[in-house]
DRENDO-1510 file (C-alpha; in Angstrom, 1 decimal, always signed):
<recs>
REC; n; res; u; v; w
REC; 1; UNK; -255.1; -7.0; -40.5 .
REC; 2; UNK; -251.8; -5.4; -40.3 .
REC; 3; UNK; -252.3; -1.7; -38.5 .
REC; 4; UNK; -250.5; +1.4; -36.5 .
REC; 5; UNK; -252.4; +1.5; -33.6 .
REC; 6; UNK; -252.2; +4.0; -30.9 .
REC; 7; UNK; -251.4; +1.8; -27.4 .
REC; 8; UNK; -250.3; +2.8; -24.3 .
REC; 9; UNK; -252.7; +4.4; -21.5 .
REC; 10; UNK; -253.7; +7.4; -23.3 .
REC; 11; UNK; -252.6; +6.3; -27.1 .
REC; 12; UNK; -249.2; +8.3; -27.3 .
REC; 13; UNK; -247.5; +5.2; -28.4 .
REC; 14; UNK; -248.0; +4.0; -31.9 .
REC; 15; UNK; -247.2; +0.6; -32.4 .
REC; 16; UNK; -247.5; -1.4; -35.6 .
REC; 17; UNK; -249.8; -5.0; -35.2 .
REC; 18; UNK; -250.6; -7.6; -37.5 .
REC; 19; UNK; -253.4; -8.7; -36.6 .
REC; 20; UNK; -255.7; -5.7; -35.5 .
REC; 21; UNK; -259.3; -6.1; -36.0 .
REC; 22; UNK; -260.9; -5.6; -39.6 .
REC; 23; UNK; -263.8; -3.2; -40.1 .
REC; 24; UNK; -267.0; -5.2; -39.0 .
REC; 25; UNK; -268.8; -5.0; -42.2 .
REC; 26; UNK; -265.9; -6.6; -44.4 .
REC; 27; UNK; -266.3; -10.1; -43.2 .
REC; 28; UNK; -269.9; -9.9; -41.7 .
REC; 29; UNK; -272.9; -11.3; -44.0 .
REC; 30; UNK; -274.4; -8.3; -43.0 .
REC; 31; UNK; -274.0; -5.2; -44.0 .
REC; 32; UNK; -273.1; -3.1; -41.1 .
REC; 33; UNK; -271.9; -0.1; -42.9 .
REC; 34; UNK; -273.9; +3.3; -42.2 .
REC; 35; UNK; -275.7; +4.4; -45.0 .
REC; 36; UNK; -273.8; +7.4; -46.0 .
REC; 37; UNK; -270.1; +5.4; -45.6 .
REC; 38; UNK; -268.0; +3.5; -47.7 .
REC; 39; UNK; -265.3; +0.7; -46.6 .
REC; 40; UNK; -261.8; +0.8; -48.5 .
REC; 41; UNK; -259.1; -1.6; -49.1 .
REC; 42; UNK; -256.4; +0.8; -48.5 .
REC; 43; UNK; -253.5; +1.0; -51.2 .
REC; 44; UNK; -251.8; +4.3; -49.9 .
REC; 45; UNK; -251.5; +6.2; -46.2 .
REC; 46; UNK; -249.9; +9.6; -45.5 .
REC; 47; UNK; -249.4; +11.0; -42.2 .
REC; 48; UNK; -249.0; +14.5; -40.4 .
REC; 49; UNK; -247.9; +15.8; -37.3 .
REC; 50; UNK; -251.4; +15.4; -35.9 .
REC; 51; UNK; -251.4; +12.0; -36.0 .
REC; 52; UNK; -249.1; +11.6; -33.3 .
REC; 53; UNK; -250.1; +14.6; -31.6 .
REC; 54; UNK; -253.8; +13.5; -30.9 .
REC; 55; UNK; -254.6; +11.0; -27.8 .
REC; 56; UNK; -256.7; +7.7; -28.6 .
REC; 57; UNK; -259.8; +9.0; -27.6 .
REC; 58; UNK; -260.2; +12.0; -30.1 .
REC; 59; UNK; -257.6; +10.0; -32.9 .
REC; 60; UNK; -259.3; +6.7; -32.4 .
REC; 61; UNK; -257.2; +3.1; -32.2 .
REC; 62; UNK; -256.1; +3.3; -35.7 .
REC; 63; UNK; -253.4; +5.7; -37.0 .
REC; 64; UNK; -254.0; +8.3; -40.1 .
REC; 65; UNK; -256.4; +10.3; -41.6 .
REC; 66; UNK; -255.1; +10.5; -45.3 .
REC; 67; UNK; -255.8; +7.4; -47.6 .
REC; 68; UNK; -255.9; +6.3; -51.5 .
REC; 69; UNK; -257.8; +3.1; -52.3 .
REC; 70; UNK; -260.6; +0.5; -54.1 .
REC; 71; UNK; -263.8; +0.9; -52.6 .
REC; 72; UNK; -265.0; -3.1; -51.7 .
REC; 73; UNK; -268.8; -2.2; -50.1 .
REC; 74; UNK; -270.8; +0.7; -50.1 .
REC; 75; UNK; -274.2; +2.0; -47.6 .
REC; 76; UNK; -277.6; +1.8; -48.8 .
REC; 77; UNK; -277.3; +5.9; -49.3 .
REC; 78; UNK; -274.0; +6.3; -51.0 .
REC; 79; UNK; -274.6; +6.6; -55.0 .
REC; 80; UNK; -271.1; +8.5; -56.1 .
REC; 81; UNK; -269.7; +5.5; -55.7 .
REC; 82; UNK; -269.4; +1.8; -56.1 .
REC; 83; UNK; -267.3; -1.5; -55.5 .
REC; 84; UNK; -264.0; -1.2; -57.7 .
REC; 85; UNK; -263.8; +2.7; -57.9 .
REC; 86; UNK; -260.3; +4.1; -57.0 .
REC; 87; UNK; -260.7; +6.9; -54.6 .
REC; 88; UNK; -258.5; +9.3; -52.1 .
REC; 89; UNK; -259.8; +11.6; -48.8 .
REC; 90; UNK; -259.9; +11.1; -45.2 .
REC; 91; UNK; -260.4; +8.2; -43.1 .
REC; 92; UNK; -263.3; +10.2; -41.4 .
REC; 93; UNK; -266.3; +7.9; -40.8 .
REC; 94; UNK; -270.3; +8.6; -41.4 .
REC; 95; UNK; -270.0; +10.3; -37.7 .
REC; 96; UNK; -267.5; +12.5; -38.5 .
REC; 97; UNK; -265.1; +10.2; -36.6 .
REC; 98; UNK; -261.4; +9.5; -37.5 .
REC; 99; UNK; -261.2; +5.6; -38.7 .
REC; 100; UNK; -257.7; +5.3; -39.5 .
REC; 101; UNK; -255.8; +5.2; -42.5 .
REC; 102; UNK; -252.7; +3.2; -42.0 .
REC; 103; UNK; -254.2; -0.4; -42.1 .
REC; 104; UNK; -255.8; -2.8; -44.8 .
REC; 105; UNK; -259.1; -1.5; -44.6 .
REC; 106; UNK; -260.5; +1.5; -43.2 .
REC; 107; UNK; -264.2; +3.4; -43.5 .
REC; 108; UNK; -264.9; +6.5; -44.8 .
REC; 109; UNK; -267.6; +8.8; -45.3 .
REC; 110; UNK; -268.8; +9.6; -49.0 .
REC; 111; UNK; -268.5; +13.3; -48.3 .
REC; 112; UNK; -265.0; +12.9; -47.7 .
REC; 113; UNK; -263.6; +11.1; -50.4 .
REC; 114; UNK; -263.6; +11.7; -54.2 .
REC; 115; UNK; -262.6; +9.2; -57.2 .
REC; 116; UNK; -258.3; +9.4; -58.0 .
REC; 117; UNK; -258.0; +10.7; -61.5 .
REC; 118; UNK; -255.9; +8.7; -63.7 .
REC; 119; UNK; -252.5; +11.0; -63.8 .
REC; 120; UNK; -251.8; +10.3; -59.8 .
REC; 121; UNK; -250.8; +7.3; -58.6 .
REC; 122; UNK; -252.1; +5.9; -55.7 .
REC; 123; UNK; -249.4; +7.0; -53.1 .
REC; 124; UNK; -249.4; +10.8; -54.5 .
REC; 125; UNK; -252.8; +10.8; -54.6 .
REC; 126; UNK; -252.9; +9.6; -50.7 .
REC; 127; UNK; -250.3; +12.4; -50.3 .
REC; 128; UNK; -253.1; +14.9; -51.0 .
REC; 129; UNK; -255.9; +15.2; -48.3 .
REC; 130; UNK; -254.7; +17.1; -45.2 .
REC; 131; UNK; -251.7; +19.0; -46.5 .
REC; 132; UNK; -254.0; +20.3; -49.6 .
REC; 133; UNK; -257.5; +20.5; -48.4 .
REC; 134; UNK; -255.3; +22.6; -45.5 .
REC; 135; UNK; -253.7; +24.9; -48.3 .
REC; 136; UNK; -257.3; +25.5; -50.0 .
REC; 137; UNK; -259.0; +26.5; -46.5 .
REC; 138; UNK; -255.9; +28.5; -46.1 .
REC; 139; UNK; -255.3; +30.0; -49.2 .
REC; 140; UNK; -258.6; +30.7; -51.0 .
REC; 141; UNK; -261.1; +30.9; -48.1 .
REC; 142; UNK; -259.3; +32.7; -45.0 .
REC; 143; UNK; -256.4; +34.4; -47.3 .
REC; 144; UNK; -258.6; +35.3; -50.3 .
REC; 145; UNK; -256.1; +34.3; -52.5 .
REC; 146; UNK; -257.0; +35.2; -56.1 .
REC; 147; UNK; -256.1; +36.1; -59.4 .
REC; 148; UNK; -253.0; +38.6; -59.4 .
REC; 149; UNK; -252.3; +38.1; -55.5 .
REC; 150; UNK; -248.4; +38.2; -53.5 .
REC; 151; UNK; -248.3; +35.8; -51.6 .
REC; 152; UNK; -245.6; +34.5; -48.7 .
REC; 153; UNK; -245.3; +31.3; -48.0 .
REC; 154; UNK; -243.6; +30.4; -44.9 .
REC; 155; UNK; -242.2; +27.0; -44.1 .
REC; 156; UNK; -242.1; +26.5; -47.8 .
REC; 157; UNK; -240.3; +23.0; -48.4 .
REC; 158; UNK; -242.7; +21.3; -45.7 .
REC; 159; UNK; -245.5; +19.0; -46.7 .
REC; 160; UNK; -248.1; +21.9; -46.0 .
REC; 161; UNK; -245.7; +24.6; -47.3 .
REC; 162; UNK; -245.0; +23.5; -50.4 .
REC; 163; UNK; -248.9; +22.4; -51.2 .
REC; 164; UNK; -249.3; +25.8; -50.4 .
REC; 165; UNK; -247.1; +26.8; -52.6 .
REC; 166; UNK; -248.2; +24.9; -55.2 .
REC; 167; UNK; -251.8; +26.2; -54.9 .
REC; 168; UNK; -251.4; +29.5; -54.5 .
REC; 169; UNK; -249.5; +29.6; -58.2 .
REC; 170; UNK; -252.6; +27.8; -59.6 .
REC; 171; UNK; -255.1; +29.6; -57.8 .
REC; 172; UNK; -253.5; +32.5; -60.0 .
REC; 173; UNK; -251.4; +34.8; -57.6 .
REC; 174; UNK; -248.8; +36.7; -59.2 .
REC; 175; UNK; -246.1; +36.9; -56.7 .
REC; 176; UNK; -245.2; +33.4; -54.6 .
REC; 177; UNK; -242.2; +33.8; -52.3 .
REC; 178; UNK; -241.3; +31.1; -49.8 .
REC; 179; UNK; -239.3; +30.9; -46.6 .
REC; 180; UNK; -237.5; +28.0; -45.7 .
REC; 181; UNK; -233.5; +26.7; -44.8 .
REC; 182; UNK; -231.1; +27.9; -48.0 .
REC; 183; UNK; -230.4; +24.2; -47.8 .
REC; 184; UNK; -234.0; +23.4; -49.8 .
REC; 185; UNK; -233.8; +26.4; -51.8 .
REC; 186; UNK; -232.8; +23.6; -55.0 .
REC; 187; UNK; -235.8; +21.4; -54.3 .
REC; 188; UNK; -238.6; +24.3; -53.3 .
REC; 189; UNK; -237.4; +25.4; -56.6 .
REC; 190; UNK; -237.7; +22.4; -58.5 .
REC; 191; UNK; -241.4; +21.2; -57.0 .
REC; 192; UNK; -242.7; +24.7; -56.1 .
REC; 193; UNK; -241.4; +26.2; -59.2 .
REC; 194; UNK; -241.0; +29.7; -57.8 .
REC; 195; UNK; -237.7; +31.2; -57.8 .
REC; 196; UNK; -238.2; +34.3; -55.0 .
REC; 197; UNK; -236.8; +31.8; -51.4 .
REC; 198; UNK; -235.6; +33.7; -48.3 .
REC; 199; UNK; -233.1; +31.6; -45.9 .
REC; 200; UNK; -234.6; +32.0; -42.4 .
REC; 201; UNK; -231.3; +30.9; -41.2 .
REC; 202; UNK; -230.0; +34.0; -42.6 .
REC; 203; UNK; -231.1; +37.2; -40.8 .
REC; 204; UNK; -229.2; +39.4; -42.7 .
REC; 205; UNK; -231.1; +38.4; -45.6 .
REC; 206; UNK; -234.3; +38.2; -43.4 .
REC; 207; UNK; -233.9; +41.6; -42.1 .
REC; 208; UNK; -233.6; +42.7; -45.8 .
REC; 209; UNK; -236.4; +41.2; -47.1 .
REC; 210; UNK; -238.9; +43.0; -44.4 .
REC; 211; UNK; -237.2; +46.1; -45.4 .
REC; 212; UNK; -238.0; +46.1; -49.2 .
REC; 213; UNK; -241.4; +44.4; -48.5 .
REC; 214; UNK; -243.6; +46.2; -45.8 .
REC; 215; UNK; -246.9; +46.0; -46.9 .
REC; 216; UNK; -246.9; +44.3; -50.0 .
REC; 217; UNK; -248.2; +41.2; -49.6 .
REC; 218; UNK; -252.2; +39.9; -49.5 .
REC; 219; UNK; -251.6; +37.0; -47.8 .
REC; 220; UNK; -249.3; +34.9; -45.8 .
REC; 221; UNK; -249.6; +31.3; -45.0 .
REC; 222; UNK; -247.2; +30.4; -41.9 .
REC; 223; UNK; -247.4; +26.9; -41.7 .
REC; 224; UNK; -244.1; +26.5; -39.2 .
REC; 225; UNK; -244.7; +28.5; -36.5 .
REC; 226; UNK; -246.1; +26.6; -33.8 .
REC; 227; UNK; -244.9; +24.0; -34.7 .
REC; 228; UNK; -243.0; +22.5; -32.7 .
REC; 229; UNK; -239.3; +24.0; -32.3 .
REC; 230; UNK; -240.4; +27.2; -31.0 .
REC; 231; UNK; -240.9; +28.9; -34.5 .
REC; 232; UNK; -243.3; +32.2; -33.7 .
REC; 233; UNK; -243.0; +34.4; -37.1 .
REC; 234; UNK; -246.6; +35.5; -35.7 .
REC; 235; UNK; -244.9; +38.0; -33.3 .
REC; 236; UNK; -241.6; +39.0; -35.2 .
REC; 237; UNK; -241.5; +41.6; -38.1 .
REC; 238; UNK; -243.1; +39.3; -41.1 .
REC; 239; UNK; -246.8; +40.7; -40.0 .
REC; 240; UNK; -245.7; +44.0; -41.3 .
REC; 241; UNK; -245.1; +42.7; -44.8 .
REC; 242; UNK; -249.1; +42.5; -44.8 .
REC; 243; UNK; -251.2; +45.2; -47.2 .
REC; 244; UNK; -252.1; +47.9; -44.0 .
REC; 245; UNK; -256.1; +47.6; -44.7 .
REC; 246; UNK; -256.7; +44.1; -46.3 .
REC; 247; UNK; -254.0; +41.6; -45.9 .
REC; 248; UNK; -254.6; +37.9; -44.4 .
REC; 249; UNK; -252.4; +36.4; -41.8 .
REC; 250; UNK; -253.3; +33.0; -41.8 .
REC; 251; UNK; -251.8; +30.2; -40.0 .
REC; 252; UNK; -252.3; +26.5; -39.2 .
REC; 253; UNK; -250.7; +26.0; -35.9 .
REC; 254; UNK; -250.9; +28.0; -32.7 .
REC; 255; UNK; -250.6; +28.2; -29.1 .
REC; 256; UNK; -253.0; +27.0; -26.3 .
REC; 257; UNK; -254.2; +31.1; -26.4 .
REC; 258; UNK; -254.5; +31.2; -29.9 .
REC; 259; UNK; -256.6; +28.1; -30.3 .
REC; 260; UNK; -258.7; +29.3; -27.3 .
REC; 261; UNK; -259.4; +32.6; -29.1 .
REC; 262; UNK; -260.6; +30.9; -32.3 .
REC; 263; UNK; -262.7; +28.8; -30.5 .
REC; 264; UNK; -264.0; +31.5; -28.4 .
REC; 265; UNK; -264.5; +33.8; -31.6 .
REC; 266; UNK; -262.5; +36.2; -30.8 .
REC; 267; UNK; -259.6; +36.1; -33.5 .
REC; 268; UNK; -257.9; +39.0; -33.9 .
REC; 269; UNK; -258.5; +41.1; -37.5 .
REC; 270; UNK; -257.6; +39.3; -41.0 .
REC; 271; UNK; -255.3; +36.9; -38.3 .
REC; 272; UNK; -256.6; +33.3; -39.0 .
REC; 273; UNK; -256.2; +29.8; -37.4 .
REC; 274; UNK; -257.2; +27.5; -39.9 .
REC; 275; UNK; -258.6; +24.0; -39.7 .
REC; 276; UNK; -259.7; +21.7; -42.4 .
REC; 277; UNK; -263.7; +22.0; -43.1 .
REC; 278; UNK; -265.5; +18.8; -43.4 .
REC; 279; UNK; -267.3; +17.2; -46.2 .
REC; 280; UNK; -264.3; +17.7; -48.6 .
REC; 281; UNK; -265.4; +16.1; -51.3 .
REC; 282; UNK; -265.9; +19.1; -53.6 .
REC; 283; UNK; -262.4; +20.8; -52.6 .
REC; 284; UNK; -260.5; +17.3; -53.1 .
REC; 285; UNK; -262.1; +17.3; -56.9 .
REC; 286; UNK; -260.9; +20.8; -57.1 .
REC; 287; UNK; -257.3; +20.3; -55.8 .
REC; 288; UNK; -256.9; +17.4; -58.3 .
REC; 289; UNK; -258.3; +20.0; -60.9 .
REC; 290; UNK; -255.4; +22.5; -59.7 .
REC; 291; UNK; -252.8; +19.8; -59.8 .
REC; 292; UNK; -253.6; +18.7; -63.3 .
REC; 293; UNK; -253.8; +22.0; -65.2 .
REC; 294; UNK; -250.6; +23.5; -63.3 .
REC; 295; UNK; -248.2; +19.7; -63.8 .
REC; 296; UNK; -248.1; +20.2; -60.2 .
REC; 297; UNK; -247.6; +16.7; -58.2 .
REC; 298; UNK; -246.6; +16.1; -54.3 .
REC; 299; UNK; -243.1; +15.1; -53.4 .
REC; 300; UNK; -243.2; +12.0; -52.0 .
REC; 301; UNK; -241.1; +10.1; -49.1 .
REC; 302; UNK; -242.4; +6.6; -49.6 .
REC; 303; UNK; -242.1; +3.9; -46.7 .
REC; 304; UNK; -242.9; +0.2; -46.4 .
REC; 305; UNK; -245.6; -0.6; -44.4 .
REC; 306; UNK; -244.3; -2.9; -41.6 .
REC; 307; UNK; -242.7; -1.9; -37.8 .
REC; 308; UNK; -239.4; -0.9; -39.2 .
REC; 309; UNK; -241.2; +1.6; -41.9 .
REC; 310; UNK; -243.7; +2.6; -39.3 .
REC; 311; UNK; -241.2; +3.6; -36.4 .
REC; 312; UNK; -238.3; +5.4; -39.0 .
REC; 313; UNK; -241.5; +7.4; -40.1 .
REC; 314; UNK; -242.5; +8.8; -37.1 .
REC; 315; UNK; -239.2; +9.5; -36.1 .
REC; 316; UNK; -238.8; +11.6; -39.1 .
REC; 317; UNK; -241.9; +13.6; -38.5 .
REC; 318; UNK; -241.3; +14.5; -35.0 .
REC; 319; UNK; -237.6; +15.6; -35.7 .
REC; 320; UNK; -239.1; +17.6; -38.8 .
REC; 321; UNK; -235.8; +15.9; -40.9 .
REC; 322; UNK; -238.9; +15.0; -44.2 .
REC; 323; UNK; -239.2; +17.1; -47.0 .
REC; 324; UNK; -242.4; +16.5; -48.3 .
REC; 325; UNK; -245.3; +14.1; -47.6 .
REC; 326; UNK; -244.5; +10.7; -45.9 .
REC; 327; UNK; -246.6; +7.8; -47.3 .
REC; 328; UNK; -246.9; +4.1; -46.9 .
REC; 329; UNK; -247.3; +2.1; -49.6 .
REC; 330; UNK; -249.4; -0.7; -48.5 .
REC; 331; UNK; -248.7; -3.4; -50.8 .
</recs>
């Protein structure tokens, strides 16, 4: 089956094949599907920067965790489901092991997929997983985003950004401002629907901002610093924008200190280093729910599938020159 695979010693290199090896249980009489999984012919793939971040032994061969598709076979244990259904999540296995999302066919747990609904098509609905499921863990559980909330969006016209934008306006806050270039300002405006941007290029305008803002906001979702062009909004002046007793700082990258402190338990105050819970089914039926009653849809940077499309698209995500989600349509 066609496939980006991670090659190379340790799996930086990620090379499109041909003719990778299928699943196991889509051409074997018997079933060798765990009970609790399901196996996929893939119609849609999106990738993040952890894709290409992660060596082959935590990744696995195949590229990708986000994927939209028909489910072909199902385990002994999995009832939600059934041959035909049209579905989007993660390409996590019944181990909790990345499968990989950019290739024919891929297997995924039941707990981490949920049926499409019928107003997203099968590349926006593939657009979803990590970028949204990210914004919800972000947002509602570490932020407490509710009903009335201000909330500051950094890195707003990103893939994770503007989900988070997105979701904080249907989770109900009151107040969504975003940071990002005065170059996206247009299209944050146009997808996000929010009007209140802040150039980070400008620091007049930065340095204003602060000013008028100390203290006002519940929660802020930096999704660019750490990311990989030495962005750290973590230690300049946007912290103090936080509400002095309750206010969430909540972030989704971090240095090799930061990531060591989360692990070690020892996060500093309403300062949060989010990853993506598993089992997502129930949150990827509630993000479709969000995106429905709010007309809300991901923007969408759509490649062909083949070694051309494969290598532009990486180069695009590493450079950080996508606005958006990047996603391979498979067909």
């Amino acid at each position: 089956m066609k496939a980006a695979v991670r090659t190379g010693i340790m799996g930086w290199t990620i090379s499109f094949q041909k003719d990778h090896p299928a699943p196991s249980s889509l051409s074997s009489a018997d079933d060798l599907l765990r009970p609790n999984e399901v196996l996929l012919r893939v119609k849609s793939a999106a990738i993040n920067p952890v894709d290409y971040k992660l060596p082959r032994a935590i990744g696995g061969a195949v590229v990708g965790l986000d994927v939209s598709g028909i489910v072909e076979k199902t385990g002994e244990n999995v009832t939600a489901f059934r041959a035909g259904d049209r579905v989007f999540g993660r390409a996590i296995n019944g181990k909790g092991a990345p499968s990989g999302s950019l290739a024919e066919w891929t297997v995924a747990s039941a707990e981490e997929i949920a049926k499409k609904p019928d107003f997203l098509g099968f590349d926006e609905a593939a657009a979803l997983p990590t970028a949204y499921l990210t914004g919800v863990n972000s947002l509602r559980d570490a932020g407490k985003v509710k009903e009335g909330s201000c909330v500051l969006v950094i890195g707003a016209s990103g893939g994770c950004g503007l989900a988070g934008v997105q979701l904080a306006k249907a989770l109900g806050a009151g107040r969504v401002v975003g940071i990002c270039s005065g170059k996206n300002f247009d299209f944050v405006r146009t997808h996000g629907g929010i009007e209140e941007l802040v150039d980070y290029t400008d620091d007049a305008a930065v340095c204003k901002f602060v000013e008028e803002n100390k203290g006002k906001f519940d929660c802020i979702y930096d999704t660019a610093t750490g990311s990989g062009k030495g962005e750290d909004y973590v230690s300049s002046a946007i912290p103090t924008l936080l509400k002095k007793e309750t206010g969430e700082y909540v972030h989704i990258n971090g240095k090799a200190s930061d990531w060591l402190r989360k692990f070690a338990g020892m996060e500093r105050e309403r300062r949060t280093l989010v990853l993506t819970q598993p089992k997502a089914k129930s949150d990827l039926e509630l993000i479709a729910t969000l995106l429905e009653a709010t007309n809300a849809r991901p923007y969408l940077n759509v490649k062909d599938f083949d070694e051309a499309g494969v290598k532009d698209a990486f180069e695009q995500l590493k450079a950080r020159r996508t606005k958006g989600k990047i996603v391979f349509n498979m067909e």
